[in-house]
N, CA, C and O atoms as a Tripos MOL2 file, in Angstrom:
@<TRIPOS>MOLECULE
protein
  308   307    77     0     0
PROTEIN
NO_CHARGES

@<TRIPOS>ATOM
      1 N           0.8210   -1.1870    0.0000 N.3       1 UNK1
      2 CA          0.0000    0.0000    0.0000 C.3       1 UNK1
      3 C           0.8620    1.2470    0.0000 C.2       1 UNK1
      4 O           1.8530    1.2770    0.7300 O.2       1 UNK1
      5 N           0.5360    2.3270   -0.8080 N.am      2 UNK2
      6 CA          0.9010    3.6250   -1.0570 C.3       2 UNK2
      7 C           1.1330    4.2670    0.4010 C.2       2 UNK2
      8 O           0.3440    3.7550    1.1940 O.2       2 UNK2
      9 N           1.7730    5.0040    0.8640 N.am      3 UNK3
     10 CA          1.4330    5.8650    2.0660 C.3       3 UNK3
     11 C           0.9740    7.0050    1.6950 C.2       3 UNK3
     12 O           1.3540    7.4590    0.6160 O.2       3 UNK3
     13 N          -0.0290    7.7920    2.5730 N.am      4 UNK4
     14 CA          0.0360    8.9250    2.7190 C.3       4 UNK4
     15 C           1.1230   10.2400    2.9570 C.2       4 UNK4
     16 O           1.8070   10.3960    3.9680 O.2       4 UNK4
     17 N           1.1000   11.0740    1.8430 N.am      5 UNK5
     18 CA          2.0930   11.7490    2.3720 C.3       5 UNK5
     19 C           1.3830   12.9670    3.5310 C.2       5 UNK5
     20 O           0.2240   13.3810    3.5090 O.2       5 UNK5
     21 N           2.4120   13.3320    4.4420 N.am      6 UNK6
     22 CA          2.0160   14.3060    5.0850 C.3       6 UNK6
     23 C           2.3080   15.8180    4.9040 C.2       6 UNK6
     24 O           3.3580   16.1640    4.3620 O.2       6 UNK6
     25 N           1.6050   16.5260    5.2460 N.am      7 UNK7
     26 CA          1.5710   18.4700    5.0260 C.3       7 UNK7
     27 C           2.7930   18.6100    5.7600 C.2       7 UNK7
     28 O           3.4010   19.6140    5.3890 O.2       7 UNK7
     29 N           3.5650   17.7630    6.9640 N.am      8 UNK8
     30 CA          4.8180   18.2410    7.5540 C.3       8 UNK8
     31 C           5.6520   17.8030    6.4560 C.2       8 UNK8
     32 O           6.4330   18.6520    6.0260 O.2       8 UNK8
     33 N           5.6580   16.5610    5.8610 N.am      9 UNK9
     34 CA          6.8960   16.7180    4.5940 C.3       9 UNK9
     35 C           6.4920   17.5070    3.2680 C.2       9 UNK9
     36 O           6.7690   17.2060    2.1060 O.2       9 UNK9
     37 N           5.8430   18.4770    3.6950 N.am     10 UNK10
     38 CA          6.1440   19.1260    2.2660 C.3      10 UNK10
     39 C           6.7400   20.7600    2.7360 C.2      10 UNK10
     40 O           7.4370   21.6680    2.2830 O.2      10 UNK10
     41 N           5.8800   20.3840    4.0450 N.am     11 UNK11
     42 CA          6.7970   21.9280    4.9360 C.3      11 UNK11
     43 C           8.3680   21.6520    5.4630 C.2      11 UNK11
     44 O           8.8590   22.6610    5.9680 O.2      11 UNK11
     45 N           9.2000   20.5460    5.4420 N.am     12 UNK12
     46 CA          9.9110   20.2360    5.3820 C.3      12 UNK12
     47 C          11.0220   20.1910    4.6540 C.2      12 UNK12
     48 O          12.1820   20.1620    5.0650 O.2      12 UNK12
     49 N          10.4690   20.1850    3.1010 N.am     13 UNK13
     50 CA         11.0350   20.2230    2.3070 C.3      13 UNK13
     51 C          11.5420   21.5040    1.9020 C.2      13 UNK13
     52 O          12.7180   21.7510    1.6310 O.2      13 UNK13
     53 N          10.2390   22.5790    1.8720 N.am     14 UNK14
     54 CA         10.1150   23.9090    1.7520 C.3      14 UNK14
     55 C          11.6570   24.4210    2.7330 C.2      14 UNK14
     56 O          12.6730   24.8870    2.2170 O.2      14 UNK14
     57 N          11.4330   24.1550    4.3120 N.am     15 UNK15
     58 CA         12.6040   24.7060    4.9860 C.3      15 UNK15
     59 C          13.8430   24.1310    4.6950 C.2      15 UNK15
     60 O          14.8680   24.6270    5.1620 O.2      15 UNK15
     61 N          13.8810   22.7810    3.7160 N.am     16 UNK16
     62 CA         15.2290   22.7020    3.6410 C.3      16 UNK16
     63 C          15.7740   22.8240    2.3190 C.2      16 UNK16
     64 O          16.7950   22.2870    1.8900 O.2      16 UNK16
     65 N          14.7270   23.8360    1.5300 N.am     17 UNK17
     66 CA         15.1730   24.2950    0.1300 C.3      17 UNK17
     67 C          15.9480   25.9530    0.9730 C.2      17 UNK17
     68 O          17.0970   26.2630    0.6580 O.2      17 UNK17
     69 N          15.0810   26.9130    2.0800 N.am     18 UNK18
     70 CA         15.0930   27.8110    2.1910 C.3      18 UNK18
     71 C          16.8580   27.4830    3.1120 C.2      18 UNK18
     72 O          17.9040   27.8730    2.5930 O.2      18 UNK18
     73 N          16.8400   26.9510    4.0760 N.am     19 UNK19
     74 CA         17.9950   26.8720    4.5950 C.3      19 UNK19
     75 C          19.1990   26.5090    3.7010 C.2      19 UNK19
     76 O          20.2800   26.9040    4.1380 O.2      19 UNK19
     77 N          19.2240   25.8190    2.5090 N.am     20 UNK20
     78 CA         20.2480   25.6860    1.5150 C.3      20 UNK20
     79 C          20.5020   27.2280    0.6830 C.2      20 UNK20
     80 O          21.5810   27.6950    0.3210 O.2      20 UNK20
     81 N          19.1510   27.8080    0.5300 N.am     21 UNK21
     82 CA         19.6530   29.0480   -0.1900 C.3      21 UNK21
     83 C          20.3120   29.8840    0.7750 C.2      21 UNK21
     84 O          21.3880   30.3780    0.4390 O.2      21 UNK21
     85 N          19.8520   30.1240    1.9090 N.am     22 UNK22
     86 CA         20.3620   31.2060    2.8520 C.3      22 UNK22
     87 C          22.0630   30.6140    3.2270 C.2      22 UNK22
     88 O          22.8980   31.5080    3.0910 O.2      22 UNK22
     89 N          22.4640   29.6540    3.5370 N.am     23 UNK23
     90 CA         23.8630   29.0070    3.4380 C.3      23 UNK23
     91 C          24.1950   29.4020    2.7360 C.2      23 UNK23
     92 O          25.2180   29.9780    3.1070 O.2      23 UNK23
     93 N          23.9200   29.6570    1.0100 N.am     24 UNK24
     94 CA         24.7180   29.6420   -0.1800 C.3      24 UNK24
     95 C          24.4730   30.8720    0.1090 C.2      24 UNK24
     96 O          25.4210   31.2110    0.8170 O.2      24 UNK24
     97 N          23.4700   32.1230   -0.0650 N.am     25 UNK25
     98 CA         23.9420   33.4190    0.1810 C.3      25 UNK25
     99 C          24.9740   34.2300    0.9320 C.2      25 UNK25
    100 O          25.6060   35.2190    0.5590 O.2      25 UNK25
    101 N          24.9980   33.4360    2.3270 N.am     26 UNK26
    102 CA         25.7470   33.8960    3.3970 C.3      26 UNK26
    103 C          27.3090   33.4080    2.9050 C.2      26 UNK26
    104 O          28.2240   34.2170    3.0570 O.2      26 UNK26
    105 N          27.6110   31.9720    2.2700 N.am     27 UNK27
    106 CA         28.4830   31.5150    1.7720 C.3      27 UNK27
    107 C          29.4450   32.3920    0.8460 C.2      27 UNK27
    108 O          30.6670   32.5290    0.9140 O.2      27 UNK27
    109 N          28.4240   33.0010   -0.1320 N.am     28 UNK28
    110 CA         28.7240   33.9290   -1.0310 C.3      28 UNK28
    111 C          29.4290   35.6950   -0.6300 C.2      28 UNK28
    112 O          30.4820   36.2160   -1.0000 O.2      28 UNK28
    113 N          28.2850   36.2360    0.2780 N.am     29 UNK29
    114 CA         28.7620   36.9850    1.0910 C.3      29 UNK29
    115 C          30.2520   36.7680    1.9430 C.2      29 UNK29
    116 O          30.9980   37.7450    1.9990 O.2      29 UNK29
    117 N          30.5330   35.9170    2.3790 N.am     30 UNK30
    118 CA         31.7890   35.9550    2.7410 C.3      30 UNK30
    119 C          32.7560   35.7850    2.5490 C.2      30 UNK30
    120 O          33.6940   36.0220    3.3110 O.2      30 UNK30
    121 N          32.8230   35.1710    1.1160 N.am     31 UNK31
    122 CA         33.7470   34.9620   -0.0180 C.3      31 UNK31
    123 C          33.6770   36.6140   -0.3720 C.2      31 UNK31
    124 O          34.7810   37.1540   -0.4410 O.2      31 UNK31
    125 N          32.8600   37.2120   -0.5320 N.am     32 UNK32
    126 CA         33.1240   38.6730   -1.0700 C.3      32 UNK32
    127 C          33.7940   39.4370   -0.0720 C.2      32 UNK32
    128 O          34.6870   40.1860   -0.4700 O.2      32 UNK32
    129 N          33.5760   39.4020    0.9780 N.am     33 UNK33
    130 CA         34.2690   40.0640    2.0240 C.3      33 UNK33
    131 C          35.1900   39.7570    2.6520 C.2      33 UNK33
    132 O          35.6140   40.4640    3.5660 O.2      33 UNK33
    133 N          35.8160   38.4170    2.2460 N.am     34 UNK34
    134 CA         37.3000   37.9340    2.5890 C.3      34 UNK34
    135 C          37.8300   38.9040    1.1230 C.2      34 UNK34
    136 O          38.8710   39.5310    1.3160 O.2      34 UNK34
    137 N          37.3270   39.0250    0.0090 N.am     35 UNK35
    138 CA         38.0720   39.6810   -0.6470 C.3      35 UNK35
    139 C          38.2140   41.1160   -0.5540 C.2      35 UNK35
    140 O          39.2250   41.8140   -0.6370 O.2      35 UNK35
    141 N          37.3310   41.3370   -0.4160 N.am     36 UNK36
    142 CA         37.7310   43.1980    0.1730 C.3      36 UNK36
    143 C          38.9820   43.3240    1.2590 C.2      36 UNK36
    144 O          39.9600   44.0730    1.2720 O.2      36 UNK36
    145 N          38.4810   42.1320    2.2890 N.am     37 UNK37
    146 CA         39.9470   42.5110    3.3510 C.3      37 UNK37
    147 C          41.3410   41.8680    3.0000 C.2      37 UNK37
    148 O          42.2870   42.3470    3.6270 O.2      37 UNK37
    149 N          41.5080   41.2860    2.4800 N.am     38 UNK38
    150 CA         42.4060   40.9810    1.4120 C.3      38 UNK38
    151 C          43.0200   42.0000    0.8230 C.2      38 UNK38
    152 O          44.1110   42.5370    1.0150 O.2      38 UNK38
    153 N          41.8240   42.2520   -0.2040 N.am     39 UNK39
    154 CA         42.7260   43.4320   -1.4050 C.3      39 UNK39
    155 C          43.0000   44.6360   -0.7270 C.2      39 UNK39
    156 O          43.9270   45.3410   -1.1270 O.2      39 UNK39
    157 N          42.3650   44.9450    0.1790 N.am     40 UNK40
    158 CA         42.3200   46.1320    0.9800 C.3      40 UNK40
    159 C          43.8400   46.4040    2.1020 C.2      40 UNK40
    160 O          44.2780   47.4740    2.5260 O.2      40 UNK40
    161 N          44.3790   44.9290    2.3380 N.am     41 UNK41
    162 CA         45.3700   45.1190    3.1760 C.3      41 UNK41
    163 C          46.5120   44.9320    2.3210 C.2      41 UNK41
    164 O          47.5790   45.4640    2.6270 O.2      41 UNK41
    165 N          46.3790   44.0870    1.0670 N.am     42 UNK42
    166 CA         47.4390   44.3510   -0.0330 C.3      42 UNK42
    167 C          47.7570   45.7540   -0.3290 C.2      42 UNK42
    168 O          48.9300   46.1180   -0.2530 O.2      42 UNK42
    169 N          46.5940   46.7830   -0.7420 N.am     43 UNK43
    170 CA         46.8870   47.6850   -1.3180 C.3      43 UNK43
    171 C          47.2750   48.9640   -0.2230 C.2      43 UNK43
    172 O          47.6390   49.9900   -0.7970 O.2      43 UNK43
    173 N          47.2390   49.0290    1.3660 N.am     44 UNK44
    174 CA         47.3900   49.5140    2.0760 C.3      44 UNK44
    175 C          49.0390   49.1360    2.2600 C.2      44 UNK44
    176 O          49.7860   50.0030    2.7140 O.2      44 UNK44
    177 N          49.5190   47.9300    1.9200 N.am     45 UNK45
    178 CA         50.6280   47.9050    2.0150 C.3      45 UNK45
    179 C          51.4950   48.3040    1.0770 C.2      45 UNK45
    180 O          52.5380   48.9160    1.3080 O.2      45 UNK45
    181 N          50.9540   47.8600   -0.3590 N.am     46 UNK46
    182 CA         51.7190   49.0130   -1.7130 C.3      46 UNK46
    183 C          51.6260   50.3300   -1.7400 C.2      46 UNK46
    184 O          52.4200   50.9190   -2.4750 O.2      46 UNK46
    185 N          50.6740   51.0990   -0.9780 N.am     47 UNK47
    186 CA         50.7160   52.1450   -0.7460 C.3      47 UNK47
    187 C          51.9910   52.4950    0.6080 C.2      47 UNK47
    188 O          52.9020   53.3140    0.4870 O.2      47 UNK47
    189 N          51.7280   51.6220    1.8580 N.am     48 UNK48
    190 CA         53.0560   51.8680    2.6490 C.3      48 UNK48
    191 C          54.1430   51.6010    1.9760 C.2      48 UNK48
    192 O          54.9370   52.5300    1.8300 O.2      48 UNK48
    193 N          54.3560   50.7310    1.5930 N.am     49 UNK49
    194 CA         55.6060   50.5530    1.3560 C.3      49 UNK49
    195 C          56.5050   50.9860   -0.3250 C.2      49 UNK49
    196 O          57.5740   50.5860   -0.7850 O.2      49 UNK49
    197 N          55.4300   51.9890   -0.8790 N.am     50 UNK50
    198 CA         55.6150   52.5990   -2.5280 C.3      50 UNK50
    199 C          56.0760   51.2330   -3.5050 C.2      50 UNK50
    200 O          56.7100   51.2230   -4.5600 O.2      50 UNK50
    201 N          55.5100   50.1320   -2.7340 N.am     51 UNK51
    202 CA         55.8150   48.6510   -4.4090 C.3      51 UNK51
    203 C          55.0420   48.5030   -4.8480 C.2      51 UNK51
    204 O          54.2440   48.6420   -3.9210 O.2      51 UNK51
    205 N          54.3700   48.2460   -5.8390 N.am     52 UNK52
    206 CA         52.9880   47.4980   -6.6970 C.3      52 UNK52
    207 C          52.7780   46.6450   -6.0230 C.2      52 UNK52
    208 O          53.6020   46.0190   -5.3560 O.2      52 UNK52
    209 N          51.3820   46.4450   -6.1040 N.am     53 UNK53
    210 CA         50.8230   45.2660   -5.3450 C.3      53 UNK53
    211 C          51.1090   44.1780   -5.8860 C.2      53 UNK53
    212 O          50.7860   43.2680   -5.1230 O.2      53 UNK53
    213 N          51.5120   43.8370   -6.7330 N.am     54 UNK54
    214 CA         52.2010   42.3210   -7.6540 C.3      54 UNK54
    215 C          53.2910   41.9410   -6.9840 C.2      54 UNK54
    216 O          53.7080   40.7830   -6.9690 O.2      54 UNK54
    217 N          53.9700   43.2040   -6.2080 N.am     55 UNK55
    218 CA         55.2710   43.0130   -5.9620 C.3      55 UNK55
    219 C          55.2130   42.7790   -3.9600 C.2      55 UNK55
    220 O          56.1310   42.4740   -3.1980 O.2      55 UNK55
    221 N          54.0690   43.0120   -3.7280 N.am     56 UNK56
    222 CA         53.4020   43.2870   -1.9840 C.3      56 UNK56
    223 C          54.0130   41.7600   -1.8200 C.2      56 UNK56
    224 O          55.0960   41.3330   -1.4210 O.2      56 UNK56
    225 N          52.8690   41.1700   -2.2920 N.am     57 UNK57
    226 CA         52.6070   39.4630   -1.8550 C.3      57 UNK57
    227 C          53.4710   38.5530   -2.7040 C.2      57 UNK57
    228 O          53.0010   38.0520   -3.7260 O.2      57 UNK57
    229 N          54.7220   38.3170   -2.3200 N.am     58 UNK58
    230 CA         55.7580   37.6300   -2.8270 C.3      58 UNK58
    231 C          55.5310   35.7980   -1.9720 C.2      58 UNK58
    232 O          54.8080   35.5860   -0.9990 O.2      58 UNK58
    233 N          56.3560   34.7730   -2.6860 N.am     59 UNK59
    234 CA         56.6330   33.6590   -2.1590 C.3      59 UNK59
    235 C          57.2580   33.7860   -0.7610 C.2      59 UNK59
    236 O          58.4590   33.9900   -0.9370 O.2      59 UNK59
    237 N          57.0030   33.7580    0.4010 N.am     60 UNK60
    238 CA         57.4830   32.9360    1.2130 C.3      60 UNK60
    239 C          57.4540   34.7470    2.2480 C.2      60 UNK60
    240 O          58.0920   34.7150    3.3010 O.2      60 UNK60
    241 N          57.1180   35.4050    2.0770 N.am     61 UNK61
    242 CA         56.8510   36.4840    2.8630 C.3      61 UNK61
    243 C          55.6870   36.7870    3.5990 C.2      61 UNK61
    244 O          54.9340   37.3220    2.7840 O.2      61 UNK61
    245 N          55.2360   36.7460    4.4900 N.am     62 UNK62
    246 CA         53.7430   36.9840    5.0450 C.3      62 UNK62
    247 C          53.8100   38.6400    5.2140 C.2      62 UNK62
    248 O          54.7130   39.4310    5.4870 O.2      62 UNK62
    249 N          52.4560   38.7540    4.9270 N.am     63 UNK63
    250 CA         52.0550   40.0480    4.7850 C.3      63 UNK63
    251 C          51.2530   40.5690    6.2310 C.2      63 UNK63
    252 O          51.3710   41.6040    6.8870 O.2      63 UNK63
    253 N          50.4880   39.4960    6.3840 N.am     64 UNK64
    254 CA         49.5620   39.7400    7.6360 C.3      64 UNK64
    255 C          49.9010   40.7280    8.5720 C.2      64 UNK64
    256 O          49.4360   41.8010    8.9570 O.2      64 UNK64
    257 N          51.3950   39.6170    8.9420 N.am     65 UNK65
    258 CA         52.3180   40.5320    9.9660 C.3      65 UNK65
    259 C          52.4020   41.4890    9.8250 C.2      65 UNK65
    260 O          51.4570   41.8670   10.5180 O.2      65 UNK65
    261 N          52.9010   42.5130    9.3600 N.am     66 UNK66
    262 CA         53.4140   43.9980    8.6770 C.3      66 UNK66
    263 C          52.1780   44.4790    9.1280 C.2      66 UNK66
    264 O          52.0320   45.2460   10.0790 O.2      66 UNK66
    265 N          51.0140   43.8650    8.2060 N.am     67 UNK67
    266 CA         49.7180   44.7570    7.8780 C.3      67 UNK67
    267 C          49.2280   45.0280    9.4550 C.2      67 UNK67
    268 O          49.0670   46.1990    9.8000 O.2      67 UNK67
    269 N          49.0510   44.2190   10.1730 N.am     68 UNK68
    270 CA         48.2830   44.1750   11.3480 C.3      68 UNK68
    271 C          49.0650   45.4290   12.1680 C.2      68 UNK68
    272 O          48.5630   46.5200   12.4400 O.2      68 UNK68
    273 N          50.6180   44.9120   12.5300 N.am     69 UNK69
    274 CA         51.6270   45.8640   13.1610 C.3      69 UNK69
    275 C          51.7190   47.2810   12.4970 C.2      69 UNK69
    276 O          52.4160   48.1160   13.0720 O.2      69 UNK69
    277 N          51.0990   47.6130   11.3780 N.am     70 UNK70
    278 CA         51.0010   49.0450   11.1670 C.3      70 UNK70
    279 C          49.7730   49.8020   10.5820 C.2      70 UNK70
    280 O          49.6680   50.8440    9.9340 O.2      70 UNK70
    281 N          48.8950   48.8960   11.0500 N.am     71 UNK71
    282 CA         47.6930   49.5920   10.6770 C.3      71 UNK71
    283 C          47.3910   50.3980   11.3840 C.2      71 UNK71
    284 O          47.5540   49.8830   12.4900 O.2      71 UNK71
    285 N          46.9450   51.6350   11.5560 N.am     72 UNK72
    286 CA         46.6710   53.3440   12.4420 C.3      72 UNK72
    287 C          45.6210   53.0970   13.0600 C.2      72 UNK72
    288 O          45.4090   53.6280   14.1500 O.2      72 UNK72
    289 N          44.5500   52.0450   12.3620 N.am     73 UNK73
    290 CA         43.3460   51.8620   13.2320 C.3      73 UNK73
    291 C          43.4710   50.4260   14.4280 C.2      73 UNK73
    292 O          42.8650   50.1310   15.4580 O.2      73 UNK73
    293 N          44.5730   49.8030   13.6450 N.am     74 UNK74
    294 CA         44.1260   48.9930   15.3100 C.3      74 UNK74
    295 C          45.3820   49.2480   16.1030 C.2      74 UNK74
    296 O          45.9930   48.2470   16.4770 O.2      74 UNK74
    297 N          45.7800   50.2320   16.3620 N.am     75 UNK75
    298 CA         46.6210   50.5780   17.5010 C.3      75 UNK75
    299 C          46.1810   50.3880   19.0690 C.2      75 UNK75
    300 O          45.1100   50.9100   19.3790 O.2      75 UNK75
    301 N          46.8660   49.7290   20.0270 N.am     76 UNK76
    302 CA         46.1840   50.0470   21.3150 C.3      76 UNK76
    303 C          47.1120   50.8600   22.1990 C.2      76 UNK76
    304 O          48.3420   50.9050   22.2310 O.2      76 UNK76
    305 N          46.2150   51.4670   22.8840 N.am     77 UNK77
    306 CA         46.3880   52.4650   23.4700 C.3      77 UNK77
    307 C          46.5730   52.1580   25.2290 C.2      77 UNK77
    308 O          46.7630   53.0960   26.0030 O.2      77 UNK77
@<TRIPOS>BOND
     1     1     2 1
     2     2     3 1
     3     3     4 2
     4     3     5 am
     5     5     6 1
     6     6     7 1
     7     7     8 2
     8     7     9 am
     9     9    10 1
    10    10    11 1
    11    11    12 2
    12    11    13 am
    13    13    14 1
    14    14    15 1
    15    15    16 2
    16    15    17 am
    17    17    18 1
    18    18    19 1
    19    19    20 2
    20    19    21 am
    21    21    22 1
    22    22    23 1
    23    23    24 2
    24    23    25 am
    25    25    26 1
    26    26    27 1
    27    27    28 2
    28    27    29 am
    29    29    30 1
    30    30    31 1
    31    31    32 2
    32    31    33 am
    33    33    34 1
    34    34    35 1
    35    35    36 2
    36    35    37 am
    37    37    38 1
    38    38    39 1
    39    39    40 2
    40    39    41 am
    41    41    42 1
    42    42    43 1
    43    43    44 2
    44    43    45 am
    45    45    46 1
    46    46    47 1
    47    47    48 2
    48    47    49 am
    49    49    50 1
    50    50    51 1
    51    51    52 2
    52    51    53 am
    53    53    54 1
    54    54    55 1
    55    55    56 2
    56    55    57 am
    57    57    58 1
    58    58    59 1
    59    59    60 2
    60    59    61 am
    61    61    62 1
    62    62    63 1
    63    63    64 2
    64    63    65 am
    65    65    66 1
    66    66    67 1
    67    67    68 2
    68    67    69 am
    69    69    70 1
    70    70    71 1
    71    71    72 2
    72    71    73 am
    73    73    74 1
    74    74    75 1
    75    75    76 2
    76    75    77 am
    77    77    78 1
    78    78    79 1
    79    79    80 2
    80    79    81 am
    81    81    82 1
    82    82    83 1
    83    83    84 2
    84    83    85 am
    85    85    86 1
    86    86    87 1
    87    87    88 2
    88    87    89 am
    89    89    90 1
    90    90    91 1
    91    91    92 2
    92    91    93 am
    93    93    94 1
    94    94    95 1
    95    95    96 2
    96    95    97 am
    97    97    98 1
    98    98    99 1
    99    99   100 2
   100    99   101 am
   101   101   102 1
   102   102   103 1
   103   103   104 2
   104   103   105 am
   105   105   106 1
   106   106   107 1
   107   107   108 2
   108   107   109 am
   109   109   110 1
   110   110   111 1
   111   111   112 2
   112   111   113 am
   113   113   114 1
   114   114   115 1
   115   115   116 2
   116   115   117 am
   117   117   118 1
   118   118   119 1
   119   119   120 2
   120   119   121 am
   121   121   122 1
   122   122   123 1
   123   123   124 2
   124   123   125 am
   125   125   126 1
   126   126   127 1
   127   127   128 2
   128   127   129 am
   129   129   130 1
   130   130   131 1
   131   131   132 2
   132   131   133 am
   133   133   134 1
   134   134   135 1
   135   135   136 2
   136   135   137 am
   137   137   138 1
   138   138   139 1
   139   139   140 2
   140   139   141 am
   141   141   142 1
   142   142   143 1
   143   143   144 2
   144   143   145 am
   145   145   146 1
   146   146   147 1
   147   147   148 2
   148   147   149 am
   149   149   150 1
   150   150   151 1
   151   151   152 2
   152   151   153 am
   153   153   154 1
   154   154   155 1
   155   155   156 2
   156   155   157 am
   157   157   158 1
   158   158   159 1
   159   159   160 2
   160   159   161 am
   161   161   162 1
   162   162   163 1
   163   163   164 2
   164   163   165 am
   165   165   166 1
   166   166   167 1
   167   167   168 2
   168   167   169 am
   169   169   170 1
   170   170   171 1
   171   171   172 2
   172   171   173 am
   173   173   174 1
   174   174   175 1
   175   175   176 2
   176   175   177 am
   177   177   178 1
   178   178   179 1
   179   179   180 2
   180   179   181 am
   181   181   182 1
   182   182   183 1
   183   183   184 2
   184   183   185 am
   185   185   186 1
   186   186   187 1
   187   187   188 2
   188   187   189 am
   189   189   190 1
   190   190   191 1
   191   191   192 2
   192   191   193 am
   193   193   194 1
   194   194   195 1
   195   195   196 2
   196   195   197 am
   197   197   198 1
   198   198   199 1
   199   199   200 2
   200   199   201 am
   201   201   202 1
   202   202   203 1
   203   203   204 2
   204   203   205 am
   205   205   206 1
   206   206   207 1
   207   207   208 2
   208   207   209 am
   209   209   210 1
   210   210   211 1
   211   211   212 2
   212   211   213 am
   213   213   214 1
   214   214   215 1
   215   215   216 2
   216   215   217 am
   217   217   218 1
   218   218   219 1
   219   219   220 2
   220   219   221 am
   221   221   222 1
   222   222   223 1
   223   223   224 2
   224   223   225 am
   225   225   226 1
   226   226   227 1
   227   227   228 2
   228   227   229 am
   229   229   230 1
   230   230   231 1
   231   231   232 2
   232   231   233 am
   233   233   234 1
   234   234   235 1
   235   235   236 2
   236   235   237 am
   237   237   238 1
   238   238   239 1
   239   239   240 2
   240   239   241 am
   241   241   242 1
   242   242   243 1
   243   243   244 2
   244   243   245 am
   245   245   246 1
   246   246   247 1
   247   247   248 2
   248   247   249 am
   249   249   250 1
   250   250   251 1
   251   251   252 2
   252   251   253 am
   253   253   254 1
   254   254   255 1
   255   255   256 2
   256   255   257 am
   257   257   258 1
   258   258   259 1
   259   259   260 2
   260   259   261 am
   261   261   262 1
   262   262   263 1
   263   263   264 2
   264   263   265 am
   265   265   266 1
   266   266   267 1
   267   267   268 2
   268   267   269 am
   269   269   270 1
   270   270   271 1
   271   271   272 2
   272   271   273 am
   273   273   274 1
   274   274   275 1
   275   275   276 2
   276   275   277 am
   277   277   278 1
   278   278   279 1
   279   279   280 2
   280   279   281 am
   281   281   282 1
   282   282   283 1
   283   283   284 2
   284   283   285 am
   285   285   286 1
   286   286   287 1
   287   287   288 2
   288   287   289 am
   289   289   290 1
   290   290   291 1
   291   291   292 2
   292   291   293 am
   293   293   294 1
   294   294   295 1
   295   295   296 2
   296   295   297 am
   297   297   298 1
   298   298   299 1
   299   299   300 2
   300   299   301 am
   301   301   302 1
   302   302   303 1
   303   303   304 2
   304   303   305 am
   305   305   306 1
   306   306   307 1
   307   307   308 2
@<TRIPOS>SUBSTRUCTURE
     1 UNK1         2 RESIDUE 1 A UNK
     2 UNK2         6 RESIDUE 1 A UNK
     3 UNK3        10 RESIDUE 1 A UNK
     4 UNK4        14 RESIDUE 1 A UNK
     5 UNK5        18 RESIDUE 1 A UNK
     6 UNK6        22 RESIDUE 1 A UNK
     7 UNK7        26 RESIDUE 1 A UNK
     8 UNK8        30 RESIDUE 1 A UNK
     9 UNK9        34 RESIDUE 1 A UNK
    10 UNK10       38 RESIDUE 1 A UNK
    11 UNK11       42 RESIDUE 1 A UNK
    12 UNK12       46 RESIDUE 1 A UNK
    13 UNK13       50 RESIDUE 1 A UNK
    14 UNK14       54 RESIDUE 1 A UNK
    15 UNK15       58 RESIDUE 1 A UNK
    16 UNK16       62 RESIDUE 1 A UNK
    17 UNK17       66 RESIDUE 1 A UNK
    18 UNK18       70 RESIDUE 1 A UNK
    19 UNK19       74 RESIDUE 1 A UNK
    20 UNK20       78 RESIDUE 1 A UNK
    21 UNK21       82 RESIDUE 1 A UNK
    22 UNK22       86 RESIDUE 1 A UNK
    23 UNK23       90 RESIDUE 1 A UNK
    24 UNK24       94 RESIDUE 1 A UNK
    25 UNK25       98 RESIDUE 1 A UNK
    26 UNK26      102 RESIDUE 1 A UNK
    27 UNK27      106 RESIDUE 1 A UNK
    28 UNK28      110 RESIDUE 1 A UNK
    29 UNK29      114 RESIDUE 1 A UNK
    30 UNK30      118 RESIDUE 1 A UNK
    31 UNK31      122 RESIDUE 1 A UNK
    32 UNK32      126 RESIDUE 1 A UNK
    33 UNK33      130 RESIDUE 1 A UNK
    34 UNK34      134 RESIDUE 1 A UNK
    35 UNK35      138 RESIDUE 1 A UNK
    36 UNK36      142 RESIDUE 1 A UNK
    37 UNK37      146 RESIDUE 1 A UNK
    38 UNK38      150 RESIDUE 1 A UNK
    39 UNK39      154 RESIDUE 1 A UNK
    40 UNK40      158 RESIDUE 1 A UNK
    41 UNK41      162 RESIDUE 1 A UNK
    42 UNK42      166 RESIDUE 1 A UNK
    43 UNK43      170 RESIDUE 1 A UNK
    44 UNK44      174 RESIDUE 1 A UNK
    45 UNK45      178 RESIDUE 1 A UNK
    46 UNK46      182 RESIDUE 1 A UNK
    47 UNK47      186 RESIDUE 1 A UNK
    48 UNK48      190 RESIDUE 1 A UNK
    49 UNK49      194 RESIDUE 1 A UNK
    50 UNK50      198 RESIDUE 1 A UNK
    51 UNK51      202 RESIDUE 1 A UNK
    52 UNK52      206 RESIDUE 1 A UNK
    53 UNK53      210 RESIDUE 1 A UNK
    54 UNK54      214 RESIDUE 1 A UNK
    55 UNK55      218 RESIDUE 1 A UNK
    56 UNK56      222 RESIDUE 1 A UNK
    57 UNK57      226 RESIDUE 1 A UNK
    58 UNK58      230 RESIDUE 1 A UNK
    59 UNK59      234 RESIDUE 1 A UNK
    60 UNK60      238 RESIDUE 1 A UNK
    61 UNK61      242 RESIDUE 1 A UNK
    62 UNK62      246 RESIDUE 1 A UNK
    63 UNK63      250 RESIDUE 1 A UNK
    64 UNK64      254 RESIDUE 1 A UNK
    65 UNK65      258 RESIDUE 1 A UNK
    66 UNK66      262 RESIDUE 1 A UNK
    67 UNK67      266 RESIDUE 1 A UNK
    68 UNK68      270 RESIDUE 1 A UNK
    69 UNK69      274 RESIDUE 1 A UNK
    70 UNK70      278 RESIDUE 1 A UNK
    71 UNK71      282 RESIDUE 1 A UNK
    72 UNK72      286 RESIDUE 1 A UNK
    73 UNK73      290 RESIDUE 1 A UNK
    74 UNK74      294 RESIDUE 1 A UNK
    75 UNK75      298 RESIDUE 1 A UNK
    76 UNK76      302 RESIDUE 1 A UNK
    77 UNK77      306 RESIDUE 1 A UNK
């Protein structure tokens, strides 16, 4: 015999179409905003340091360091 389906699996389904899109939005969103702070601390550093940014982020140099230790806004006081 066939089963009945029920009104909770179709509301079920509904929340787990909606929770996959909102993941992939939020997913998306933060892929965009790892890139802003990214390019943003590259180019804060070709600007400190007068090199092209091609020339910022070399093999085997971390940037982080530098960037963090001379950024004006996160100084503590």
């Amino acid at each position: 015999m066939l089963k009945k389906r029920s009104v909770w699996s179709c509301v079920r389904v509904r929340l787990t179409n909606r929770d996959s899109v909102i993941v992939s939005l939020i997913n998306c969103a933060t892929s965009v905003f790892g890139g802003f702070v990214i390019f943003s601390v590259l180019g804060f550093m070709s600007v400190k340091t007068g090199v092209p940014v091609k020339h910022v982020a070399t093999d085997g140099q971390p940037v982080h360091g530098d960037a963090i230790k001379s950024a004006p806004f996160l100084t503590v006081s």
